[in-house]
GUKOL-667104 format. One line per 4 residues: their letters; for each residue y, x, z of C-alpha. Coordinates in nm, 2 decimals. Each point is the difference from the previous one (the first is absolute). Layout:
N
A) Y:X:Z ~ ...
This chain:
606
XXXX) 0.00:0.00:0.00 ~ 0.24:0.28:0.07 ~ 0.00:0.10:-0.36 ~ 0.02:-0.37:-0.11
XXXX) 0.35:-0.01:0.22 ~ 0.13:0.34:-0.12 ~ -0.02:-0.09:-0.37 ~ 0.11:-0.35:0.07
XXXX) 0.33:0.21:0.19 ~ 0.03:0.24:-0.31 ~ -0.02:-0.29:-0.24 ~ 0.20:-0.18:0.22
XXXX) 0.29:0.28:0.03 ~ 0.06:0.07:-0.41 ~ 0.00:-0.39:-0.09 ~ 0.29:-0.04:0.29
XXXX) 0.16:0.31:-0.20 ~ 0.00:-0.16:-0.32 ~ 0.06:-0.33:0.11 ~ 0.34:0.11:0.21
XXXX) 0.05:0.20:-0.36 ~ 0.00:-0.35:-0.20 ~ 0.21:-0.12:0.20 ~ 0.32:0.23:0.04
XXXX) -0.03:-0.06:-0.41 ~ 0.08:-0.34:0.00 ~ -0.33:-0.15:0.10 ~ -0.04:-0.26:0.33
XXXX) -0.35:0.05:0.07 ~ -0.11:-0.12:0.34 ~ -0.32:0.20:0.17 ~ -0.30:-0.15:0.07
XXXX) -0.16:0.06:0.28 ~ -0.37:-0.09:-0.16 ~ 0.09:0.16:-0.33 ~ -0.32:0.27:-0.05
XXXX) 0.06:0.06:-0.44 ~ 0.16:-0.14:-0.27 ~ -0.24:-0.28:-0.15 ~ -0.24:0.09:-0.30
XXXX) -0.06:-0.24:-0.27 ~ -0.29:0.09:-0.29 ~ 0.07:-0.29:-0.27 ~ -0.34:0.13:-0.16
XXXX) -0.15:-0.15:0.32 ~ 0.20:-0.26:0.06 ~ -0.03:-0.13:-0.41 ~ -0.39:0.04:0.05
XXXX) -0.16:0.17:-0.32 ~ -0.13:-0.32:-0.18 ~ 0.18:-0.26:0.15 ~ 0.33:-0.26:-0.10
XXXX) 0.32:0.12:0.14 ~ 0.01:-0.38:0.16 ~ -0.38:-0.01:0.18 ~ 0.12:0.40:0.10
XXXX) 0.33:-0.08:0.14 ~ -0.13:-0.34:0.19 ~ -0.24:0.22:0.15 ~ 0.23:0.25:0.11
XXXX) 0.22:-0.25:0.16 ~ -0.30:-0.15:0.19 ~ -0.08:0.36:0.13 ~ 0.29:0.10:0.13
XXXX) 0.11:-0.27:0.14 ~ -0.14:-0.04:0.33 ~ 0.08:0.38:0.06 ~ 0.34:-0.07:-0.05
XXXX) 0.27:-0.03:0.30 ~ 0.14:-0.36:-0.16 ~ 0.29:0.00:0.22 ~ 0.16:0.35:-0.13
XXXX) -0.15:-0.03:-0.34 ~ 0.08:-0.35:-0.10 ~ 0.37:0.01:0.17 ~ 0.16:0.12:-0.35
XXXX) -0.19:-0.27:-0.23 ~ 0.22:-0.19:-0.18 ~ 0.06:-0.35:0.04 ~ -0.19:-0.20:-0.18
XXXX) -0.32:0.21:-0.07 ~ -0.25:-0.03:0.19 ~ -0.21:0.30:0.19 ~ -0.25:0.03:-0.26
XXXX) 0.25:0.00:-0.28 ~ 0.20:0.21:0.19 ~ -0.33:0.24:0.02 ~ -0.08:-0.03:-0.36
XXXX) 0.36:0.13:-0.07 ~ -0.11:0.31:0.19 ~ -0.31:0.01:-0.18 ~ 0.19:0.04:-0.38
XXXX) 0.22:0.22:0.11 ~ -0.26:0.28:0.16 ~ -0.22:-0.02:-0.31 ~ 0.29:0.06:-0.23
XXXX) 0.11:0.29:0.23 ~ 0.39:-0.05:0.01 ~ -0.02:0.07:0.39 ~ -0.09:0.34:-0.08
XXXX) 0.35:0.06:-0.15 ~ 0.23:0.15:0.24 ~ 0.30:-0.14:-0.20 ~ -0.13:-0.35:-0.10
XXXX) 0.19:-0.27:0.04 ~ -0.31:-0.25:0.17 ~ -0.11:-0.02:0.30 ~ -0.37:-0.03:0.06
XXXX) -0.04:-0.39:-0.02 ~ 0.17:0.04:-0.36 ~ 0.36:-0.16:0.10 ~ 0.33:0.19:-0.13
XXXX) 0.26:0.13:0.29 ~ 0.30:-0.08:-0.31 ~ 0.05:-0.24:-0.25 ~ -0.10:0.11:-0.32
XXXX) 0.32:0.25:-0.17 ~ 0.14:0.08:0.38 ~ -0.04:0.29:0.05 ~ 0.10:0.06:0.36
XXXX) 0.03:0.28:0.24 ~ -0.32:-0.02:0.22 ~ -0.26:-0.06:-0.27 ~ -0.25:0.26:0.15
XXXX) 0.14:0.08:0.30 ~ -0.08:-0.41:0.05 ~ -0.33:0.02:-0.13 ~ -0.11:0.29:0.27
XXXX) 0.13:-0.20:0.28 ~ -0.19:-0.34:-0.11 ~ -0.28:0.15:-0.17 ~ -0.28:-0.11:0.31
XXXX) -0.13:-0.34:-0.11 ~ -0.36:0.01:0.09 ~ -0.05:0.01:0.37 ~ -0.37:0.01:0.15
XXXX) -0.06:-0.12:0.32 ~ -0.16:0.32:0.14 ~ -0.12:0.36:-0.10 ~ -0.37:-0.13:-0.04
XXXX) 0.13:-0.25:-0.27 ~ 0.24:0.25:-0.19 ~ -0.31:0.25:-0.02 ~ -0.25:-0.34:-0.12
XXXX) 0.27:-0.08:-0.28 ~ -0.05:0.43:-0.04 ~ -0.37:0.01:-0.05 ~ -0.02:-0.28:-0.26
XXXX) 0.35:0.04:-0.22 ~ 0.13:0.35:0.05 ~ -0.25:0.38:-0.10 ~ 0.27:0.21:0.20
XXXX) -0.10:0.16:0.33 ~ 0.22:0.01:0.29 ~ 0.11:0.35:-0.07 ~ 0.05:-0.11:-0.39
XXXX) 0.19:-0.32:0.15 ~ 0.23:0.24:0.24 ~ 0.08:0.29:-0.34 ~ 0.07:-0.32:-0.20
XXXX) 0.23:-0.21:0.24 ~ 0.24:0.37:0.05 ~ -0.01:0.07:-0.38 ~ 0.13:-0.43:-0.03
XXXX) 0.24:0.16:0.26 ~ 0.07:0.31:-0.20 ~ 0.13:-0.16:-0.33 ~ 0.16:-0.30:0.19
XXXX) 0.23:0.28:0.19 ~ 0.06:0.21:-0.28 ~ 0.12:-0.28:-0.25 ~ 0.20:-0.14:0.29
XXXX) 0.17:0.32:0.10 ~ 0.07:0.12:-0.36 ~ 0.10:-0.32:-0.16 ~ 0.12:-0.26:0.25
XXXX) -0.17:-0.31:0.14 ~ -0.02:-0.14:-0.35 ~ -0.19:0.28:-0.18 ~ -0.06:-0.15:-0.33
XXXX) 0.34:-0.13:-0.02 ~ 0.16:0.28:0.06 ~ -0.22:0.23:-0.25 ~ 0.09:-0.24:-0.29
XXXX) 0.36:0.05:0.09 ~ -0.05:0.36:-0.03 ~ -0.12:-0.01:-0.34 ~ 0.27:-0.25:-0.13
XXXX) 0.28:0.19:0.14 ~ -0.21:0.29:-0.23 ~ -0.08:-0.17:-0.26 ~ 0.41:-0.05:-0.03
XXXX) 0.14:0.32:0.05 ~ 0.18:0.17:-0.31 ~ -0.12:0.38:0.13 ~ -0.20:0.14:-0.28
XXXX) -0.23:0.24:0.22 ~ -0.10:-0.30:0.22 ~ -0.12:-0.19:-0.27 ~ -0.16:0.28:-0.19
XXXX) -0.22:0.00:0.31 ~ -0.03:-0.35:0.11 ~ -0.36:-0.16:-0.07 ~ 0.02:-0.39:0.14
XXXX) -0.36:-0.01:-0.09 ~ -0.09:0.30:0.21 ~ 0.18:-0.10:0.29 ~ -0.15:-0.34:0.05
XXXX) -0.34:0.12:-0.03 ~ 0.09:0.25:0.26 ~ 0.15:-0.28:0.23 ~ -0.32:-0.23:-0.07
XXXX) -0.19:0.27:0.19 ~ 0.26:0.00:0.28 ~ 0.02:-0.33:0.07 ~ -0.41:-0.07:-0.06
XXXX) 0.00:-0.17:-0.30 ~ -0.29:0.18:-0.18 ~ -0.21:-0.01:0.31 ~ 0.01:-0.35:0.03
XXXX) -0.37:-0.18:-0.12 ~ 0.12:-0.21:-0.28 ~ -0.28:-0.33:-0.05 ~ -0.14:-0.09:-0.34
XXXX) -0.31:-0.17:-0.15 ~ -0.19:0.23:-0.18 ~ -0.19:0.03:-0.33 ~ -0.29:-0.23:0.15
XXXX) 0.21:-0.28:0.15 ~ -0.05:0.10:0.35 ~ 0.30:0.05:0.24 ~ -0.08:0.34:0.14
XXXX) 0.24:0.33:0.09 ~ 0.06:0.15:-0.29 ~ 0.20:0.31:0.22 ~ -0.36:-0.01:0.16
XXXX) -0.22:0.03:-0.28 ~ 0.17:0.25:-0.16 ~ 0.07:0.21:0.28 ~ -0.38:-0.02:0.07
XXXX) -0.04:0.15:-0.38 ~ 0.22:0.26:0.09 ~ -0.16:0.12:0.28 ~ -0.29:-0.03:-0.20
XXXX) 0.10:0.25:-0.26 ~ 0.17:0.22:0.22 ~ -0.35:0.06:0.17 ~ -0.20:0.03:-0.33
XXXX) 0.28:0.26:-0.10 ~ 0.14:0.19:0.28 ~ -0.31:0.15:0.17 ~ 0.15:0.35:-0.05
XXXX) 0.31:-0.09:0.12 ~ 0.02:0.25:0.24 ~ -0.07:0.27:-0.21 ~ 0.22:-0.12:-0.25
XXXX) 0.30:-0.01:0.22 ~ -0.01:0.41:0.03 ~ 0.32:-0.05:-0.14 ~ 0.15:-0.11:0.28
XXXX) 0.02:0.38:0.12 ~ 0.26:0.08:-0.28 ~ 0.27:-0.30:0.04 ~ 0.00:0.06:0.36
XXXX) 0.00:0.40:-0.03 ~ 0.26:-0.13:-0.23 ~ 0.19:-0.19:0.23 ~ -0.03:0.26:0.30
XXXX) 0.14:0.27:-0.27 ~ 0.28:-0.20:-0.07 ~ 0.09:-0.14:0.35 ~ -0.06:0.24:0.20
XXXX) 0.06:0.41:0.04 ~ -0.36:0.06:-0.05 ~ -0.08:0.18:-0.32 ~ -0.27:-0.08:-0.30
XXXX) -0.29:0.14:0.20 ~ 0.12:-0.11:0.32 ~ 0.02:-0.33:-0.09 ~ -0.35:-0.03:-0.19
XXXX) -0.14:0.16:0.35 ~ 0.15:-0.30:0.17 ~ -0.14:-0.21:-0.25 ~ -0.38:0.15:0.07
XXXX) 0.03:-0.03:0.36 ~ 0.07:-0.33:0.07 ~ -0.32:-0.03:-0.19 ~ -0.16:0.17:0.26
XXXX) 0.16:-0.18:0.30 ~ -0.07:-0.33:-0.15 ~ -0.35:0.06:0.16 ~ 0.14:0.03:0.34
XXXX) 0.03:-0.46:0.02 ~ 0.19:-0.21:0.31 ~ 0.30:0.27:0.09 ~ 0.08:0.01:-0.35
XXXX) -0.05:-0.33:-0.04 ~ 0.25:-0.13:0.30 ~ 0.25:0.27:-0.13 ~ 0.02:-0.10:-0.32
XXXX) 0.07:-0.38:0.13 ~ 0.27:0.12:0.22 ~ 0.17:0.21:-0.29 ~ -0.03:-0.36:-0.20
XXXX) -0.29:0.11:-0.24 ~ -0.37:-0.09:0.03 ~ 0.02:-0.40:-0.04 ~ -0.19:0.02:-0.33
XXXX) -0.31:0.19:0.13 ~ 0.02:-0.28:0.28 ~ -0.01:-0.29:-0.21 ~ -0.25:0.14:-0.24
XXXX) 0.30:0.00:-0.23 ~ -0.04:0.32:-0.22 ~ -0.13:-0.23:-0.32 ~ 0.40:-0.08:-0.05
XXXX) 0.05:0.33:-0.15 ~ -0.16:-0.09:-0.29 ~ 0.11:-0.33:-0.10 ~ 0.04:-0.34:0.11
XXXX) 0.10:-0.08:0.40 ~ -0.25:-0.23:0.04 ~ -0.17:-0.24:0.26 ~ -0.37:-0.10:-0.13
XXXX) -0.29:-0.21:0.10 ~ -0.14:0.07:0.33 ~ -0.30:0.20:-0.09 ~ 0.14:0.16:-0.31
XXXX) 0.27:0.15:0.21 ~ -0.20:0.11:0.28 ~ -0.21:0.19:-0.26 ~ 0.30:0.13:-0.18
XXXX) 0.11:0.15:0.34 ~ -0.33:0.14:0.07 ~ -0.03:0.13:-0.36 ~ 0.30:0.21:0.12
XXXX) -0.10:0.11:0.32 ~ -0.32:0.13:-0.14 ~ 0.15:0.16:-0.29 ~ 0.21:0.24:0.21
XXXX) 0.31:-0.19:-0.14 ~ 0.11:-0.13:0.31 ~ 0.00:0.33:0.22 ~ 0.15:0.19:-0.33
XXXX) 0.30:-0.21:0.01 ~ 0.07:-0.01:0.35 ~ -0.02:0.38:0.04 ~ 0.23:0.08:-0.26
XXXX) 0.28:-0.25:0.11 ~ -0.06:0.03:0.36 ~ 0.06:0.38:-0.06 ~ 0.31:0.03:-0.18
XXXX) 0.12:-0.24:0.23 ~ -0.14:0.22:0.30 ~ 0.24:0.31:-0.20 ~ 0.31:-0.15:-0.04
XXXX) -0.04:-0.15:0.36 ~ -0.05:0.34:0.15 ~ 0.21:0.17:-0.20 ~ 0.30:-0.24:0.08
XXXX) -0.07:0.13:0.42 ~ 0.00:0.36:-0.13 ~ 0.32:-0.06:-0.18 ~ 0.14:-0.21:0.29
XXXX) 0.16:0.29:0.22 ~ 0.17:0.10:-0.28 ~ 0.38:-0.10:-0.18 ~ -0.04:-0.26:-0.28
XXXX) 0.15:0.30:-0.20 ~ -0.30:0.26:0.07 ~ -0.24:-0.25:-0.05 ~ -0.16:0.08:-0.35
XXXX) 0.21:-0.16:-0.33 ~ -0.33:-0.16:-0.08 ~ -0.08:-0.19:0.34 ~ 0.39:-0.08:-0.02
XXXX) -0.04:-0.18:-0.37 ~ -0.26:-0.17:0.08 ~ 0.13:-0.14:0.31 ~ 0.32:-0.12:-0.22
XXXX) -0.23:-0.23:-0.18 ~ -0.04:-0.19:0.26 ~ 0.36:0.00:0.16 ~ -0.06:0.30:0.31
XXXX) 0.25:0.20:0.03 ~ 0.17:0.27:0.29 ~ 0.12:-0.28:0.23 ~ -0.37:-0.13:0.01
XXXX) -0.18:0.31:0.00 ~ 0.17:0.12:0.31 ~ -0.18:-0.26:0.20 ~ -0.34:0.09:-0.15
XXXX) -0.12:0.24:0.24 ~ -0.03:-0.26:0.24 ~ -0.24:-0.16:-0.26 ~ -0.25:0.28:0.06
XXXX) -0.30:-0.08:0.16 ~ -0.36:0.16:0.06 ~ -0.28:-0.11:-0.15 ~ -0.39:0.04:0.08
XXXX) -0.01:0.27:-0.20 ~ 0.25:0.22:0.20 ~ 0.28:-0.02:-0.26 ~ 0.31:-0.16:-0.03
XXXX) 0.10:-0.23:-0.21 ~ 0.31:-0.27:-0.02 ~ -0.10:-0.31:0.04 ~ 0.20:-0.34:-0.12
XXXX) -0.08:-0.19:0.27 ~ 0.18:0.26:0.24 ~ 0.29:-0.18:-0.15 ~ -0.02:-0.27:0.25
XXXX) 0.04:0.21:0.29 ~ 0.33:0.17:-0.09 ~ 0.25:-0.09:0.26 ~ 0.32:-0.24:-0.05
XXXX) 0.23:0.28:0.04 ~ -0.19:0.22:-0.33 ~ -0.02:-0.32:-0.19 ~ 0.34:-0.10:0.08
XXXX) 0.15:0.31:-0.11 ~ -0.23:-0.03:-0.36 ~ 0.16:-0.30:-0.03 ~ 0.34:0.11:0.05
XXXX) -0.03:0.28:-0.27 ~ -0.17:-0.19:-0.25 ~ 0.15:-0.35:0.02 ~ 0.37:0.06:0.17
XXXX) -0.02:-0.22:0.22 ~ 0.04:-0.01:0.39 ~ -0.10:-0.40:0.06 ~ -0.38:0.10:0.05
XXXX) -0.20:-0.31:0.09 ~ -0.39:0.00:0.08 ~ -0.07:-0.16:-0.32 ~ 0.19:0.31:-0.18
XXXX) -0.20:0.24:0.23 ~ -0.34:-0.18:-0.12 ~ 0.10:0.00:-0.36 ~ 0.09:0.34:0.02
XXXX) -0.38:0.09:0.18 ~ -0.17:-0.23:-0.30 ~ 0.13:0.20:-0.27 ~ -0.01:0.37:0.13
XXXX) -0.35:-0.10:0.08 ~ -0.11:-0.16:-0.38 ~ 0.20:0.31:-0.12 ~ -0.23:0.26:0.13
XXXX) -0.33:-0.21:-0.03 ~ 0.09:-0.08:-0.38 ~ 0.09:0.39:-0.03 ~ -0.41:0.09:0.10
XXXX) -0.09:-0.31:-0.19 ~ 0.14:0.02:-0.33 ~ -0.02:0.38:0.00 ~ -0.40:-0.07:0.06
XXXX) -0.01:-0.23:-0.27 ~ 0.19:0.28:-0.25 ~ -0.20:0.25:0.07 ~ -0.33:-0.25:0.00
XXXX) 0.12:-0.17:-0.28 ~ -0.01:-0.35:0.12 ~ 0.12:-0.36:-0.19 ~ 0.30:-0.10:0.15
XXXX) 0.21:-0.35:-0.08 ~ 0.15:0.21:-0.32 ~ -0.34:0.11:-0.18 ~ -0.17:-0.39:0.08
XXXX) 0.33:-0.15:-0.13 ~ -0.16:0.21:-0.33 ~ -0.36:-0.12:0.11 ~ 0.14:-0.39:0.03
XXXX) 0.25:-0.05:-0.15 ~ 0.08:-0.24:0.20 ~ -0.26:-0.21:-0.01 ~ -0.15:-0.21:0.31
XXXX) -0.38:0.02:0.01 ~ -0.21:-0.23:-0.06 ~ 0.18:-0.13:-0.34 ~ -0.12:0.10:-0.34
XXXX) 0.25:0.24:-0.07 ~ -0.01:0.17:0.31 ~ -0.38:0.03:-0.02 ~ 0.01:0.13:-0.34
XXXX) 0.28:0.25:0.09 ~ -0.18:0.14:0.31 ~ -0.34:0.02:-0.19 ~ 0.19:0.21:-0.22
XXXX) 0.17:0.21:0.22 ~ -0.32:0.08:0.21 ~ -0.05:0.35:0.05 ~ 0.32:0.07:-0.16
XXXX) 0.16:0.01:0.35 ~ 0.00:0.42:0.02 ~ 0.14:0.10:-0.32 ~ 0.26:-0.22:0.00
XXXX) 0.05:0.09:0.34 ~ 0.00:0.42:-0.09 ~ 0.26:-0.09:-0.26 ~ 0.24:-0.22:0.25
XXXX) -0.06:0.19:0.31 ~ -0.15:0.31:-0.12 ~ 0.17:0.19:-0.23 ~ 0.33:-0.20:0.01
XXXX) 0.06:0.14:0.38 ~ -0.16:0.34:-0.09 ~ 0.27:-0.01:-0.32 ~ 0.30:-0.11:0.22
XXXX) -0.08:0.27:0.26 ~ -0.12:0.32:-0.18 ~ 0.04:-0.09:-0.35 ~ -0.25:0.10:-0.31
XXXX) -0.11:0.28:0.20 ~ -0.13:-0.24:0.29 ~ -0.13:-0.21:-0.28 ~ -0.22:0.23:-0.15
XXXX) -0.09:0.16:0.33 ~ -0.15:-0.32:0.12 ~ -0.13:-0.08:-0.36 ~ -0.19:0.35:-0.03
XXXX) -0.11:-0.10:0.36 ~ -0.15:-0.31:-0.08 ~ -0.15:0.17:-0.29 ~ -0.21:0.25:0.24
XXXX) -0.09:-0.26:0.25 ~ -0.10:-0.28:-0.28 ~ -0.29:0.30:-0.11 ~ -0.11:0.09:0.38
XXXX) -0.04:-0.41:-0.06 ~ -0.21:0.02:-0.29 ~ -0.21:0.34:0.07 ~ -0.11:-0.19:0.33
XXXX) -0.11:-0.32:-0.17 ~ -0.20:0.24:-0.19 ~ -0.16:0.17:0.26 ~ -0.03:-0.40:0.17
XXXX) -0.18:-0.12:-0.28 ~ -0.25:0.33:-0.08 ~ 0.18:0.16:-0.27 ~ 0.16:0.37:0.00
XXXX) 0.37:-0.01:-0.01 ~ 0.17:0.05:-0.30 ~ 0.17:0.33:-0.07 ~ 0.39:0.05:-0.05
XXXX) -0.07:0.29:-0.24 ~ -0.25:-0.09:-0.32 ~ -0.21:0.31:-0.13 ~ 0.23:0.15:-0.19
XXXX) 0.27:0.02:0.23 ~ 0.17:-0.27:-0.08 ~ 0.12:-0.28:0.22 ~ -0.19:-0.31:0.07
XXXX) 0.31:-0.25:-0.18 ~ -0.21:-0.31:0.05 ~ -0.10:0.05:0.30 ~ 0.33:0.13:0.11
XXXX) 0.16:-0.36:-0.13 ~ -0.28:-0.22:0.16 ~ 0.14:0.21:0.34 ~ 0.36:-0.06:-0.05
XXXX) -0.09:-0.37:-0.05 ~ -0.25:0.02:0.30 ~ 0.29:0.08:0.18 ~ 0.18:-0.24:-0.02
XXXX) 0.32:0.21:-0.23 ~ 0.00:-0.30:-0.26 ~ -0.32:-0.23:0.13 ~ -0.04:-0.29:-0.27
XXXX) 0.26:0.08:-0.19 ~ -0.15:0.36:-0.08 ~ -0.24:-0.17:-0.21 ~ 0.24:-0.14:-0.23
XXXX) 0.16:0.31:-0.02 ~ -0.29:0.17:-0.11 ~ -0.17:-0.24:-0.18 ~ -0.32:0.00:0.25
XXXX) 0.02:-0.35:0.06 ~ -0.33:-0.10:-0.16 ~ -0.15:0.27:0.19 ~ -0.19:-0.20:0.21
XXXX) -0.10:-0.25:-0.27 ~ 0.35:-0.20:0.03 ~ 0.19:-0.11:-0.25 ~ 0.39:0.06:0.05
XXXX) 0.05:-0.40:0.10 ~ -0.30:0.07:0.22 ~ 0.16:0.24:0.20 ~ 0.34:-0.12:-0.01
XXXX) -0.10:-0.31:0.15 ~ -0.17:0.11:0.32 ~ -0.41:0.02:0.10 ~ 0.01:-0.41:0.02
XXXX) 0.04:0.03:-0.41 ~ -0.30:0.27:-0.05 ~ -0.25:-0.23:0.21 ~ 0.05:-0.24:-0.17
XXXX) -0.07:0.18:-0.34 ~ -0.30:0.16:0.15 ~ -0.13:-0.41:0.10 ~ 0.06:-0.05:-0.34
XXXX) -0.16:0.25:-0.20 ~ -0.30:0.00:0.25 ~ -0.03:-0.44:-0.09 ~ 0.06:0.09:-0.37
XX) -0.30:0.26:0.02 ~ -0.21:-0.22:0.20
């Protein structure tokens, strides 16, 4: 029981964080004192596989309702429905998904905050505060209603509620209470400017698919009736294909991702003092040190990396984000846990999170101005400057491991006195309240987490919103375009990925030269790839060097492409892309489009 209680505290503690975070952004959330995790709803369960979308929904209503706390849960029906009306209302909306977007204008029993054209000032901000509809009567109903319409575990139910959290926060504090509102105002007052440059960059298109990941669109499980007349999840089915093909195709995943050592030598190279060989024997260790599991592990969540390898996440590298059938998706995760996949990407992120974080403590007892120009840029990108960094050495902290590392969370234990004085220097102003002070904590914090975080996914090249605004397009799943996009964009995810985060950084922070470093490197580690899926599979490695001296061309570009230097688009380039047996359409269109051409010639041969 006494571990029971201390994860119920530590639960307990970051939801209160968040919550008081929603809150000082506009939100009017009040806390609940039986409130355990945000409420999961499957619509492939709660459809039913082969059933009406009427018989389903009638027995969803009957299910529920006895678990339901009538008084709180039926005190905002409208007048004039009745409870089960009111409860089939619930029921359309959490199939069609729209309470999964953070910026939607419905609440969860489908009604509309504004009349339709308002567009008022609290349209999320509203939505937060209002968004509990469905109250059970107890924990023992809430985790019946669990076992029969939700797949997510408890921890899974925790990870997802903060992320919900996350997003809400970051569209509220960046945007306004009325995200959506305010991003279309953006791109009008764009769209109408007269300066040339602007324009000559502006890409509308580009930008809402961008702020359709933000705001949850393309996550949401769009309904349709499919190709045999039966209301099912399409999002389902074909994330269950998906994971299907990622298994059938990424068993040497591991192996293949070698190249990982090069774009984060890369990245050490470029943001750090550590030169070329320094940096690949950084790269090489944390290999090593992966081995050594739970002290890593905890580090790497307090340094903000390390979610991924708990969720069983890793897959999203490659493709689609996606939530699949039950089964499927405990497979998929076990396929990656077996393959080495999981532990692979954890080390590597968790370490270069574990370097900057230990360097930043070495660095702390000096100037800003004597602290390497490399550290320095790289803290610019995400806004920390000298007036910050003289409070950072009371951000140092020892870890297990004996060393020391700054931690974000120390940010909450700064005094009044230093925080007032940030605050004075940065803002300019001298009426400090408690909510300033708080704001102040929130945003150093997210600052330092997202500067391990997003360095992680750099150096680990990772999809971010940009590269599955590419993915998407925008798309919510579920529908038949955004099916048909993500089958296509399925194992697309790194290459596109090395372009946007890759080389792009490596070409704004060292130039050519840091290009083709990290290229060359790829090069090397995409054959240390290859000669060990030789030796895997029985075979003697191919040599660099053919008999006469000369070098091994083809095998040399099968290694740059191994890689990861140019990925599918290498194939084009060289015209291998019927190397495998695939026509160009084949291959352009993802491993969805080459099964089926394999079903077909196998039932014309049959």
């Amino acid at each position: 029981m006494q571990m029971q209680k201390k994860i119920a505290e530590i639960v307990r503690k970051h939801q209160k964080r968040l919550l008081d975070r929603k809150n000082r952004a506009g939100a009017n959330i009040t806390e609940l004192e039986n409130y355990v995790v945000r409420q999961m709803h499957d619509p492939l369960l709660m459809i039913g596989n082969f059933k009406e979308v009427e018989a389903s929904k009638k027995e969803w209503v009957e299910f529920i309702k006895p678990l339901l706390n009538k008084e709180k849960t039926f005190d905002s029906k409208p007048i004039g429905k009745t409870e089960n009306e009111y409860l089939e209302d619930i029921y359309t909306n959490l199939i069609t998904g729209n309470h999964n977007k953070t910026s939607d204008l419905n609440s969860v029993d489908g009604t509309k905050y504004f009349a339709d054209g308002f567009s008022g000032p609290k349209n999320l901000a509203k939505s937060m505060s209002q968004s509990r509809v469905l109250h059970f009567k107890d924990g023992a109903s809430s985790y019946k209603y669990t076992q029969k319409y939700a797949r997510m575990s408890f921890s899974e139910g925790v990870i997802s509620g903060f992320t919900h959290d996350a997003q809400s926060i970051a569209l509220l504090e960046t945007f306004g209470t009325n995200p959506k509102n305010m991003f279309d105002k953006i791109i009008n007052d764009v769209r109408d400017t007269k300066d040339i440059t602007i324009l000559r960059k502006f890409n509308e298109r580009s930008l809402r698919n961008q702020f359709a990941e933000l705001d949850g669109t393309t996550r949401q499980k769009g309904i349709s009736r499919n190709f045999l007349g039966m209301d099912v999840s399409i999002a389902g089915i074909g994330a269950g294909w998906r994971m299907l093909q990622n298994m059938a195709k990424l068993g040497f995943a591991t192996i293949s991702s070698f190249s990982d050592i090069a774009t984060k030598a890369a990245f050490i190279n470029a943001n750090t003092e550590r030169g070329v060989f320094a940096s690949y024997g950084r790269a090489f260790v944390d290999v090593l040190e992966g081995f050594q599991g739970a002290k890593r592990k905890e580090l790497g969540y307090l340094l903000g990396v390390g979610v991924e390898n708990f969720l069983n996440d890793v897959h999203a590298r490659f493709g689609a984000n996606d939530s699949g059938p039950g089964k499927m998706a405990k497979a998929h995760q076990l396929f990656f846990k077996l393959n080495g996949m999981q532990w692979w990407n954890n080390s590597q992120k968790t370490g270069i999170a574990r370097m900057l974080a230990s360097d930043l403590a070495v660095y702390s007892n000096r100037s800003f101005d004597k602290v390497p120009p490399e550290t320095q840029r790289l803290l610019g990108l995400y806004d920390i400057d000298g007036d910050d960094w003289k409070v950072f050495s009371e951000l140092v902290e020892k870890a297990q491991d004996g060393r020391d590392y700054v931690i974000p969370d120390k940010v909450d234990e700064l005094s009044n006195d230093v925080v007032d004085t940030l605050i004075r220097n940065k803002e300019g102003t001298l009426n400090i309240t408690d909510k300033l002070r708080q704001d102040f904590r929130d945003k150093f914090r997210t600052k330092i987490s997202m500067y391990y975080a997003d360095s992680a996914d750099v150096a680990i090249p990772t999809p971010g919103a940009r590269e599955r605004a590419i993915m998407n397009q925008g798309h919510p799943r579920g529908t038949v375009m955004g099916e048909a996009i993500r089958m296509i964009m399925q194992l697309k995810g790194f290459p596109i990925t090395y372009i946007t985060k890759g080389l792009s950084r490596q070409k704004a922070t060292a130039g050519y030269y840091g290009v083709a470093k990290m290229m060359v490197g790829s090069t090397v580690m995409g054959y240390l790839s290859i000669a060990l899926k030789d030796v895997l599979k029985g075979r003697e490695p191919r040599d660099v060097f053919l008999g006469d001296g000369e070098f091994n061309t083809k095998l040399l570009k099968q290694a740059f492409l191994q890689g990861g230097g140019a990925g599918i688009y290498g194939d084009f380039i060289f015209n291998e892309y019927n190397r495998y047996g695939r026509s160009f359409q084949e291959t352009l269109l993802g491993p969805t489009a080459g099964a089926l051409d394999d079903v077909a010639k196998m039932l014309g041969k049959l």
